[in-house]
NUSESE-70233 format. One line per 8 residues: number of its first residue (from 1); for each residue x, y, z of C-alpha. Coordinates in nm, 4 decimals. Each point is the difference from the previous one (the first is absolute). Example, Ala and Ser with C-alpha at 12.3 -4.5 7.8 and 13.67 -1.06 7.14 Angstrom:
<nodes>
1 = 1.2300/-0.4500/0.7800 | 0.1370/0.3440/-0.0660
</nodes>
This chain:
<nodes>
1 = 0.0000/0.0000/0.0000 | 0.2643/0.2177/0.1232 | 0.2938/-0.0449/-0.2370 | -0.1771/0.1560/-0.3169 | 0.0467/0.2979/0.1969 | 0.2633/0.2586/0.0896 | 0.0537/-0.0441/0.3219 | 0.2144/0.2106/0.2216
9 = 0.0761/-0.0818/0.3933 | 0.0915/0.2239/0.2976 | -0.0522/-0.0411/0.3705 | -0.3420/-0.0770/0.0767 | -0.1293/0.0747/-0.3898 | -0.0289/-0.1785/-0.2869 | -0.0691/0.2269/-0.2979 | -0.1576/-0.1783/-0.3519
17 = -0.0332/0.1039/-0.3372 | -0.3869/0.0875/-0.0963 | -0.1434/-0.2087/-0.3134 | -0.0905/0.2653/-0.2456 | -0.2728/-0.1842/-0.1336 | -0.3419/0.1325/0.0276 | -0.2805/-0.1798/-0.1591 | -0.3547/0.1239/-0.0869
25 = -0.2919/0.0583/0.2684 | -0.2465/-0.2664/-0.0790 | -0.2389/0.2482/0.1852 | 0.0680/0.2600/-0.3238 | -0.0304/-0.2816/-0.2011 | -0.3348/-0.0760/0.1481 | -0.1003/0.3922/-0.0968 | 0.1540/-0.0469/-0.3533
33 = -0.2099/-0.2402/-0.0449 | -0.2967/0.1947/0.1297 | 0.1090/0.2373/-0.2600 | -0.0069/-0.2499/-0.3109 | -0.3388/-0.1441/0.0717 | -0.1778/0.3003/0.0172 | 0.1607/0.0563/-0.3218 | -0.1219/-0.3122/-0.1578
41 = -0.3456/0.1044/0.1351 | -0.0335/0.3197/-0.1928 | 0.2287/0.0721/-0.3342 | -0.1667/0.2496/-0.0807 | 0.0674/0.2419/0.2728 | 0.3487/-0.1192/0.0381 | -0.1041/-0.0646/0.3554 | -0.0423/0.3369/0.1275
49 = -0.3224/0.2137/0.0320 | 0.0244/0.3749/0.0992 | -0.0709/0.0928/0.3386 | -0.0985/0.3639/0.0759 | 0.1330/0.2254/0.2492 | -0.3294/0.0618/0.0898 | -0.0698/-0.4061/0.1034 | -0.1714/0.0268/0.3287
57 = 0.1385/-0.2195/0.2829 | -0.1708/-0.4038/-0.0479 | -0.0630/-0.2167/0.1626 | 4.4224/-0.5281/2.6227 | 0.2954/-0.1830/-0.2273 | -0.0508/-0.2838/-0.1080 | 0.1932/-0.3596/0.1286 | -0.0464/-0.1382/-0.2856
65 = -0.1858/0.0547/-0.3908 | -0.0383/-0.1709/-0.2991 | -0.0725/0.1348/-0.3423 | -0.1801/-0.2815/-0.2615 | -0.1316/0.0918/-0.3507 | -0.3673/-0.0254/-0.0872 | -0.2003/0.0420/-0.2779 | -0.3129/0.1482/-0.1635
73 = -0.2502/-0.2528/-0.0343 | -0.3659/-0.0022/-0.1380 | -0.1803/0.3289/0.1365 | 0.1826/-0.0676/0.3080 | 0.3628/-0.0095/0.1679 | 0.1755/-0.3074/0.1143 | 0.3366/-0.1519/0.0992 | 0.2179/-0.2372/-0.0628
81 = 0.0945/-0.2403/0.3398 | 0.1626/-0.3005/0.0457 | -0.2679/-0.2813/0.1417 | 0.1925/-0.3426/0.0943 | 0.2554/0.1018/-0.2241 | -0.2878/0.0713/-0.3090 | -0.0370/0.3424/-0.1399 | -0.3406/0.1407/0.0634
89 = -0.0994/0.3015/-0.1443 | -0.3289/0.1426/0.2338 | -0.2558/0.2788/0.0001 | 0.0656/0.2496/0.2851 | -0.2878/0.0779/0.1268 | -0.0786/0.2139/0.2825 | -0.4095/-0.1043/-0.0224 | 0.0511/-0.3636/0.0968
97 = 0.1906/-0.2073/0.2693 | 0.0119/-0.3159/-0.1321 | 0.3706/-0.1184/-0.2039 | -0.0811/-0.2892/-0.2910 | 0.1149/-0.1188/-0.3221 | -0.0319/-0.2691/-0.2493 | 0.1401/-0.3542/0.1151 | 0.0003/-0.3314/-0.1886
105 = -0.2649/-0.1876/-0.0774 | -0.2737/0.3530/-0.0549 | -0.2093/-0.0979/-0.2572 | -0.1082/0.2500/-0.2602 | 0.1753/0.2330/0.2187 | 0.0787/0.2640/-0.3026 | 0.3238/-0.0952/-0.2728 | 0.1270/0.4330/0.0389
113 = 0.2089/-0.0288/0.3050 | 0.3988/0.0727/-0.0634 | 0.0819/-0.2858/0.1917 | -0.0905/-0.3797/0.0834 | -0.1944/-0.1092/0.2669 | 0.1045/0.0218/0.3046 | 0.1693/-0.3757/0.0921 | -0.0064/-0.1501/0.3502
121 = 0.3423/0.0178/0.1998 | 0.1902/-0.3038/0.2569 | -0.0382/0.3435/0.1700 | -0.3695/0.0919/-0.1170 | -0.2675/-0.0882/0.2916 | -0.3908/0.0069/-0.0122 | -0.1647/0.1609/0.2953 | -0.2688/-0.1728/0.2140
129 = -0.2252/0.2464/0.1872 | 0.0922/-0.0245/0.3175 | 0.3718/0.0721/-0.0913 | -0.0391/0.3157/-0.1900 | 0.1919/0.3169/0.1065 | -0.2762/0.2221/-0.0361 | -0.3058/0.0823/0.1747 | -0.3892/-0.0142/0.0506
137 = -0.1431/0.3448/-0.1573 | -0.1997/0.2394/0.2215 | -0.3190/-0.1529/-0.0950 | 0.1601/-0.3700/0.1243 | 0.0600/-0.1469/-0.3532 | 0.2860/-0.2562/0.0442 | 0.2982/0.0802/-0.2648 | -0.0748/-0.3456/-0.1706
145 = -0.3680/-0.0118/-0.1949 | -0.0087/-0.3847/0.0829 | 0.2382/-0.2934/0.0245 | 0.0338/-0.2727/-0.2976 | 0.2023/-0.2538/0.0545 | 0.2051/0.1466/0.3417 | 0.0808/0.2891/-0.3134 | -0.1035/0.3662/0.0790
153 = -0.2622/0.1369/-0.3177 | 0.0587/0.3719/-0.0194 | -0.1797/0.2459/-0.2762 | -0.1593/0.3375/-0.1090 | -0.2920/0.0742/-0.1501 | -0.0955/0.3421/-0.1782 | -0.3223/0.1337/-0.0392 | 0.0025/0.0059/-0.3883
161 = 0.0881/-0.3562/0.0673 | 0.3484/-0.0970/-0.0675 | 0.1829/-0.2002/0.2303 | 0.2579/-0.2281/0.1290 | -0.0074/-0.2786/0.1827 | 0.3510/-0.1377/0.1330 | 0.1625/-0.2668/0.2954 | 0.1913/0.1942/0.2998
169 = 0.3316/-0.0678/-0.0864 | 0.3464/0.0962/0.1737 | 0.3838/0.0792/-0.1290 | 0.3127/0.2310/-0.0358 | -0.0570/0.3527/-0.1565 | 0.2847/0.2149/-0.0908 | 0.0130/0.3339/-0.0994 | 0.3824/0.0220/-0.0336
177 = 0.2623/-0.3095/0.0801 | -0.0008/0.1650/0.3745 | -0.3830/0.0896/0.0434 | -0.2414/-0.3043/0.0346 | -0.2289/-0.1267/0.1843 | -0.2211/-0.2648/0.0062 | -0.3655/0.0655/-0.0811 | -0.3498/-0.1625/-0.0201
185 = -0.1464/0.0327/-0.3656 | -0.2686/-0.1188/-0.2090 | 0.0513/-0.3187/-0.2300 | -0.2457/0.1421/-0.2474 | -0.1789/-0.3299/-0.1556 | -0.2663/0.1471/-0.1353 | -0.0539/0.3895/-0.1601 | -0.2964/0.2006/-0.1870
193 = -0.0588/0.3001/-0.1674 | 0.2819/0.2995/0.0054 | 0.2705/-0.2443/0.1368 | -0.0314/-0.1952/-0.3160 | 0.1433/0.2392/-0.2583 | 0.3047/0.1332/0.2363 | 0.3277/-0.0401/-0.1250 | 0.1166/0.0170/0.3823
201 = 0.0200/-0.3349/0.2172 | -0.2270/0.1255/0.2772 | -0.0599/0.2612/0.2142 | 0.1711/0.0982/0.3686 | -0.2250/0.2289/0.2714 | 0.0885/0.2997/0.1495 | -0.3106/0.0793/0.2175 | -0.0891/0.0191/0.3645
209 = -0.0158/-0.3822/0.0035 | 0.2140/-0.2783/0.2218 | 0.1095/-0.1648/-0.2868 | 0.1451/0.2884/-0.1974 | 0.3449/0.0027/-0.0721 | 0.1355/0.2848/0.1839 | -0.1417/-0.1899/0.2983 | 0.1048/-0.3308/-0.0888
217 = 0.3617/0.1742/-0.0160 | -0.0462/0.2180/0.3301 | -0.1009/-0.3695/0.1624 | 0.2822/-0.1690/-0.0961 | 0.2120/0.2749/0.1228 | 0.1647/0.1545/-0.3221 | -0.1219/0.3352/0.0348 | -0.0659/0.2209/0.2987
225 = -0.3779/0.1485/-0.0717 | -0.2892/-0.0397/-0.1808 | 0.0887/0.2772/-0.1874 | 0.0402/0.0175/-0.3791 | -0.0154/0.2663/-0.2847 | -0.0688/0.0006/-0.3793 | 0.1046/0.2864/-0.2012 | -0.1560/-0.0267/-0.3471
233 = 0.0986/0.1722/-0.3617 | -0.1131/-0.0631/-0.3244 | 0.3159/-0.2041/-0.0958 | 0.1337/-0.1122/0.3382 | 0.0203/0.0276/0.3751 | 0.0730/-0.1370/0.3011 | -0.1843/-0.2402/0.2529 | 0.1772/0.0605/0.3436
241 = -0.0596/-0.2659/0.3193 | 0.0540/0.0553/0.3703 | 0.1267/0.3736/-0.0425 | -0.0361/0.3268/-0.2837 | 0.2320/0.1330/-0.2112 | -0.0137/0.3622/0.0993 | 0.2499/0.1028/-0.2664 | -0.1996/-0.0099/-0.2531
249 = -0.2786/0.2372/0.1329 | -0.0534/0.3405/-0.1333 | -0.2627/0.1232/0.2929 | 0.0116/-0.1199/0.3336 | -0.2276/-0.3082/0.0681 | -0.3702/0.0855/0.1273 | -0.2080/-0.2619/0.1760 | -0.3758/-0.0874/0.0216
257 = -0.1207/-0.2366/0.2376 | -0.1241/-0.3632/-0.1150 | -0.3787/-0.0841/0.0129 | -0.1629/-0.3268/0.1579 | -0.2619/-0.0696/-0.2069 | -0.0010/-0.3914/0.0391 | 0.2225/-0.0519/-0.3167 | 0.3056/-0.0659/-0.0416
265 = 0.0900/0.2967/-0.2409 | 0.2134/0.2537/0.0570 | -0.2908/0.2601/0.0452 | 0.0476/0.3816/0.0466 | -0.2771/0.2748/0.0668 | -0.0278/0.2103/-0.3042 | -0.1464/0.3110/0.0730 | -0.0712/0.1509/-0.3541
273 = 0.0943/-0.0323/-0.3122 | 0.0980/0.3614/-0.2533 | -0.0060/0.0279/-0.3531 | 0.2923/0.2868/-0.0779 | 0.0023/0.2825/0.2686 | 0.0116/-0.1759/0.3951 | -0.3278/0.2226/0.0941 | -0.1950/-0.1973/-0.3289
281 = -0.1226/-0.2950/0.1685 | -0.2645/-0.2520/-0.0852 | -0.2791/0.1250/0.2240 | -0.1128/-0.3422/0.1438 | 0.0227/-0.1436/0.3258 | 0.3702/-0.1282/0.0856 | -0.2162/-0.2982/0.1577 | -0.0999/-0.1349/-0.3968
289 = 0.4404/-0.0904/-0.0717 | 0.0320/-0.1661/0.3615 | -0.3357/-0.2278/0.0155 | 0.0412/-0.3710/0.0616 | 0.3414/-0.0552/-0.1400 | 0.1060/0.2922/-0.0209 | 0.2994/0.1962/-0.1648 | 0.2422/-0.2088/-0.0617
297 = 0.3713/-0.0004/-0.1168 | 0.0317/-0.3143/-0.2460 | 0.2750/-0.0502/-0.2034 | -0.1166/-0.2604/-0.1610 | -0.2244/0.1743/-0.1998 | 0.0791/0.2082/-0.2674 | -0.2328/0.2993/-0.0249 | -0.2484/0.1931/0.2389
305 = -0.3507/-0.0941/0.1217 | -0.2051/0.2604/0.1202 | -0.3852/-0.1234/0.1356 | -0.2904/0.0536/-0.2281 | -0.1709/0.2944/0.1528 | 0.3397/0.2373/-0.0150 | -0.0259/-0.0190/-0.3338 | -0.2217/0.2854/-0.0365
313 = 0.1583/0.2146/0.2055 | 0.3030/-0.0749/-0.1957 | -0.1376/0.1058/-0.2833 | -0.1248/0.3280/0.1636 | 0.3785/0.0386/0.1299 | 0.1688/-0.0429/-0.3329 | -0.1955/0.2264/-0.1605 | 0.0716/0.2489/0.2411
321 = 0.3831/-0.0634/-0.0675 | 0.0000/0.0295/-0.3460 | -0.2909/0.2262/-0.0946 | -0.1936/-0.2992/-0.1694 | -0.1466/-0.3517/0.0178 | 0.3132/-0.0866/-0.2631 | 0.2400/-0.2329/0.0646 | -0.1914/-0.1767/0.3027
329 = 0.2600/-0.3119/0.0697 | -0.2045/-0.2457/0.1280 | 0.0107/-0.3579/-0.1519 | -0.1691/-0.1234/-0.3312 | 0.0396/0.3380/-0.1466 | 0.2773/0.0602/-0.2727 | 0.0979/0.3534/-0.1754 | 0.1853/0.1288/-0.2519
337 = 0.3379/0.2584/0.1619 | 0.3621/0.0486/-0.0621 | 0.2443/-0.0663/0.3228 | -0.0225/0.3860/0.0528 | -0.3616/-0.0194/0.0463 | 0.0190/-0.2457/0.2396 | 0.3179/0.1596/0.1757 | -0.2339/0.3125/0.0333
345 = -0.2747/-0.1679/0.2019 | -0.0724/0.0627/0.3960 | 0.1715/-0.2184/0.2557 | -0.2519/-0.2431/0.2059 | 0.1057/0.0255/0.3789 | -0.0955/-0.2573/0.2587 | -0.0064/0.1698/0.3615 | 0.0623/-0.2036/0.3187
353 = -0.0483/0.0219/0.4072 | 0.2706/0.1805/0.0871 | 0.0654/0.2425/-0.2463 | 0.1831/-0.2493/-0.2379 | -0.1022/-0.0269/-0.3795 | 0.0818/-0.1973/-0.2940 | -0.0434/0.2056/-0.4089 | -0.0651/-0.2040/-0.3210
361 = 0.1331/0.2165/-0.3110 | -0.1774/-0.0357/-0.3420 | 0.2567/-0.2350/-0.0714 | -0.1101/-0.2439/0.2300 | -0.3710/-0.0074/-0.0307 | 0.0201/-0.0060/-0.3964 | 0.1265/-0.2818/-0.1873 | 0.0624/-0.0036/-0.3539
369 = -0.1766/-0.2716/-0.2046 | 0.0142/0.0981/-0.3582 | 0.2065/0.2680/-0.2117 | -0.0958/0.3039/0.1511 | -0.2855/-0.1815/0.1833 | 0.0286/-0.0242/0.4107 | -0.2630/-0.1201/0.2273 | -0.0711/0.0966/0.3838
377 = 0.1192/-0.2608/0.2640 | -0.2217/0.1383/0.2489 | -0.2798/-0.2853/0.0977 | -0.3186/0.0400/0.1739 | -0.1175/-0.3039/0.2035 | -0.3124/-0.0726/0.0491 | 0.0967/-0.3058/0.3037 | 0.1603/-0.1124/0.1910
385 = 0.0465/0.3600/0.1753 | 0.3200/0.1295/0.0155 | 0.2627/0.2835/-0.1424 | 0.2770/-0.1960/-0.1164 | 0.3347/0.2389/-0.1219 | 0.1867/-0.2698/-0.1835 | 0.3750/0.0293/-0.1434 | -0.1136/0.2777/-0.2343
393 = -0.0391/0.2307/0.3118 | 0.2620/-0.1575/0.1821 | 0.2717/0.0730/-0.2464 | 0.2897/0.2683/0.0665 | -0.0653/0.0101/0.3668 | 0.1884/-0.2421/0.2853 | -0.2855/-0.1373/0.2151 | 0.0202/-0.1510/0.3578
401 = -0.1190/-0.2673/0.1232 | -0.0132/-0.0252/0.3742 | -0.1776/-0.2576/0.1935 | 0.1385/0.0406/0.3388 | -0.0332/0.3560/-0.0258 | -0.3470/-0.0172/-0.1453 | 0.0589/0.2788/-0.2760 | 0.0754/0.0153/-0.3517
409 = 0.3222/0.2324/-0.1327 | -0.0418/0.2246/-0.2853 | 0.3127/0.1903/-0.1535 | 0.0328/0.0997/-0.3915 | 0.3310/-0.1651/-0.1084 | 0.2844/-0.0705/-0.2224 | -0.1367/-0.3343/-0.0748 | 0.1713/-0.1046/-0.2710
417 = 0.3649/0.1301/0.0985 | 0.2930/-0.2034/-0.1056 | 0.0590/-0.2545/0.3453 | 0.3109/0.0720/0.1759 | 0.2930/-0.2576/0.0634 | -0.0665/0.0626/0.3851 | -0.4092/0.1141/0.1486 | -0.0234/0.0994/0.3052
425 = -0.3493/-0.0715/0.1641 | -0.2348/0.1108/0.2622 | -0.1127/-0.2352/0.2225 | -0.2267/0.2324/0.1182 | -0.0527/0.3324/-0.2021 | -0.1634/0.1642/0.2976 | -0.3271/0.2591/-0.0461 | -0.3094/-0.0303/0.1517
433 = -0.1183/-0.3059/0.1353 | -0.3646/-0.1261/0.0754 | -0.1819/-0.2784/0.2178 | -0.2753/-0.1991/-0.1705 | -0.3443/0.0766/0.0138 | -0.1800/-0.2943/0.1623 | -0.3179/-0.1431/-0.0874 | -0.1073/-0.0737/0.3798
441 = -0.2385/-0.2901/-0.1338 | 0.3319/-0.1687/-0.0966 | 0.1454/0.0166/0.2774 | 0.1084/-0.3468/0.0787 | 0.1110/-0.0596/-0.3321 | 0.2298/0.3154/0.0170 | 0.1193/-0.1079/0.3108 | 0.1287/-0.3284/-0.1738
449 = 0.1429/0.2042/-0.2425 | 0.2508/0.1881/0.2233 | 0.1999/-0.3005/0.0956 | 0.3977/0.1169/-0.0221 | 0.1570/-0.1489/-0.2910 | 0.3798/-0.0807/0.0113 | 0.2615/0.3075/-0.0498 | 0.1723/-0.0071/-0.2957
457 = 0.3074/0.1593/-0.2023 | 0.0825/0.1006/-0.3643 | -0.1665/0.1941/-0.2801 | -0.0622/-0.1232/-0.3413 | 0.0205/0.2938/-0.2841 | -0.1109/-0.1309/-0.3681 | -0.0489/0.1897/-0.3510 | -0.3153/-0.0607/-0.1884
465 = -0.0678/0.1156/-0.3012 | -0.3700/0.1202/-0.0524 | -0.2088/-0.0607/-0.2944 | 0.0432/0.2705/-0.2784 | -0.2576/0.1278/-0.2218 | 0.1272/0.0341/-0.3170 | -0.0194/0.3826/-0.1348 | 0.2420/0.3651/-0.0453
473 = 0.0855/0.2279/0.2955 | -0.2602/0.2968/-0.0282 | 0.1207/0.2739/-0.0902 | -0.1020/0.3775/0.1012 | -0.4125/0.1137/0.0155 | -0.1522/0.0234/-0.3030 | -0.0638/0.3785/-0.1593 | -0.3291/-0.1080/-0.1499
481 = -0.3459/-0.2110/0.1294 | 0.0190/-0.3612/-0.1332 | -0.2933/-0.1203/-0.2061 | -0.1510/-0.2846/0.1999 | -0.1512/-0.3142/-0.0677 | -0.1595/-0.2713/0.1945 | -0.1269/-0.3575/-0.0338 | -0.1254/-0.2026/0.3126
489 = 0.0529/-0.4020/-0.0538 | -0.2763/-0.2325/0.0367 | 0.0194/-0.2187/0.3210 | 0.0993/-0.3430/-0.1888 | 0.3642/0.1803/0.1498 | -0.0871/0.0495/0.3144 | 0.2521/-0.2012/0.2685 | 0.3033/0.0161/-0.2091
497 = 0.2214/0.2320/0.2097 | 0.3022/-0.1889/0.1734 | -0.0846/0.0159/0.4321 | -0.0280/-0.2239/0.2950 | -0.1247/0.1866/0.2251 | -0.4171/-0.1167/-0.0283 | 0.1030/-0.3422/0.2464 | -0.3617/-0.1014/0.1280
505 = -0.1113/0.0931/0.3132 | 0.0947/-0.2893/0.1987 | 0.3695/0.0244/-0.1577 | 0.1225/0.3242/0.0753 | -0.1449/0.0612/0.3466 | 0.2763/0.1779/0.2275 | 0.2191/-0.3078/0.1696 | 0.1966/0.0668/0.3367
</nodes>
């Protein structure tokens, strides 16, 4: 894994060359293809139908790092590890907790994946349920779904149905020669949906979950915290566990405290939502983004999701910022601009608790689809409830992720700065810290969950590279209004966007 890279040592650091390969987002495929049926549907308007202006609104230092290249995968970001000595290339994503990939003997598992299934080890050990690691969630589900054969069956199921289903399995994962630890993982036996058509071998969680793998790594005592960072770019970044790489911030790190909402997401209060200036805000209650699930920060998926009934307001914003219903960048809706157009269009700016805020330019909430064609990546969900600010929104800042601190870290960033031959790392990047909000009807559960875990030492710092959509750097505002035109796409499309985060109800309940 590690010698088709440049690798350089120094005390405490191992530094590796970055792959510069960056394949496609299957998620802009996904809106291509949106594109090209609509096409098909009507010739004779080339797919676009004038919309007037006048449309009314519808409907510390570190002890230790190491640095490992990853790649772009299919609308989402992954990296490459070591598994029992296999390469694995897996889907980071911050919107699940569960770690699984492909092993022998799936049948009609998908034929995309880069690499073979994965092959039982001397080393390689199933888990029976009463010898897992991990622990009962809050609401007392046991970490195995039932017991077959003394194995452990382990899966997750999303609402638009796709799933996994998978055996408990243990063994050795490395993240450099000197960082490894071993880890429980799904033997995925069985797949549906989304998972079949990924060129990656499976997918590794990053959520408030036991059997993540920055707490699988804090539990077998290779890094100090349950702390870790991602700092996203359009062509790479950097995925940082049990400290931050201050270096590479530009502003100093805010913080907004973590929700309980039952889930297991990393949820944040978002307060409002402007369109351009900070004072133009949608005017709707901040209780419609942080019903049921909530907002969430989910880098596994791609784009944004904003609930059904701020889409009006949106609307009513937007025009606002630009003088005009033109333009509106939600989802389904494709117009004709140049790059300057686009580069001339209002930022979107998510506020938080705690005066911290996240801004999507233009460039991020339009993706191009055509020649001179783009289409808005903004989505409004009808169900399940929630706001979810996928990579799109995530991209260019470094964002914190703090368990035992409660809080999530927001700093804009350097994110895809050259890596260093030595990093030093915060274990703890200090700020403002918060306690957790019980839910007093949990109490015994919550209880459970505050059992001490073991102390631990190290930090583990790796690149990733995020998914690029393909198009130029915009250039300067335009001097002249675009002409604008608009298509919406039947729902025979509907569902195609790359995400995880809709697990069913019974999956993604918060775990202690």
């Amino acid at each position: 894994m590690w010698g088709a890279h440049a690798a350089v040592d120094a005390p405490n650091t191992i530094q590796l060359e970055m792959s510069n390969e960056v394949a496609r987002s299957q998620a802009v495929n996904a809106l291509q293809g949106r594109y090209r049926y609509h096409r098909s549907m009507d010739e004779e308007l080339q797919a676009m139908q004038t919309l007037s202006d006048e449309d009314p609104v519808g409907g510390e230092t570190n002890e230790a790092t190491v640095e490992t290249a990853l790649r772009s995968g299919s609308g989402s970001h992954t990296i490459q590890v070591l598994v029992g000595g296999q390469q694995r290339e897996l889907i980071i994503d911050t919107g699940s907790g569960k770690t699984a990939f492909v092993c022998v003997g799936c049948n009609n598992c998908g034929s995309k994946r880069r690499h073979q299934p994965f092959v039982l080890t001397d080393n390689t050990t199933y888990v029976s349920c009463d010898r897992s690691m991990t622990f009962q969630t809050s609401r007392g589900e046991p970490a195995c779904m039932a017991c077959e054969n003394g194995k452990c069956r382990y899966g997750q199921t999303y609402v638009e149905g796709d799933h996994w289903s998978a055996y408990k399995a243990s063994d050795m994962m490395q993240l450099s020669p000197s960082f490894e630890a071993r880890i429980e993982f799904g033997c995925i036996y069985e797949q549906s949906g989304v998972f079949l058509d990924q060129p990656s071998d499976g997918i590794m969680g990053f959520s408030r979950h036991p059997d993540s793998i920055f707490e699988q790594f804090y539990r077998q005592k290779v890094t100090h915290s349950r702390i870790f960072s991602q700092c996203l770019t359009e062509g790479g970044g950097m995925l940082t566990i049990g400290g931050v790489d201050l270096a590479r911030h530009t502003e100093p790190v805010r913080y907004t405290p973590l929700r309980n909402t039952g889930y297991q997401y990393w949820t944040v209060t978002l307060q409002s939502v402007s369109v351009g200036d900070p004072s133009n805000t949608l005017q709707v209650d901040s209780t419609e983004y942080n019903a049921d699930r909530g907002c969430v920060l989910d880098s596994g998926t791609t784009f944004l999701y904003m609930p059904e009934s701020t889409k009006d307001a949106f609307r009513l914003a937007w025009s606002r910022a630009v003088g005009s219903f033109s333009f509106v960048p939600q989802s389904d809706t494709f117009y004709s601009m140049t790059t300057d157009q686009v580069a001339a269009l209002p930022d979107i700016c998510f506020w938080f608790k705690n005066d911290v805020h996240i801004c999507l330019p233009s460039s991020r909430y339009f993706a191009q689809v055509g020649d001179g064609v783009y289409t808005g990546t903004i989505f409004f969900s009808p169900g399940p409830r929630a706001t979810i600010l996928g990579a799109s929104v995530l991209e260019g800042h470094d964002v914190i992720y703090d368990v035992d601190n409660h809080r999530v870290g927001v700093a804009a960033a350097m994110c895809d700065q050259p890596m260093q031959a030595a990093v030093e790392l915060s274990l703890d990047p200090g700020g403002q810290k918060f306690h957790a909000e019980f839910d007093y009807s949990e109490a015994p559960q919550w209880m459970l969950a505050g059992i001490t875990l073991l102390a631990v030492a190290g930090l583990i710092n790796a690149i990733w590279v995020a998914a690029a959509t393909e198009g130029e750097e915009a250039p300067a505002r335009p001097t002249k209004p675009a002409q604008e035109t608009t298509t919406t796409v039947p729902n025979d499309w509907q569902g195609e966007e790359f995400s995880f985060f809709l697990m069913q109800e019974d999956d993604d309940r918060q775990p202690h």
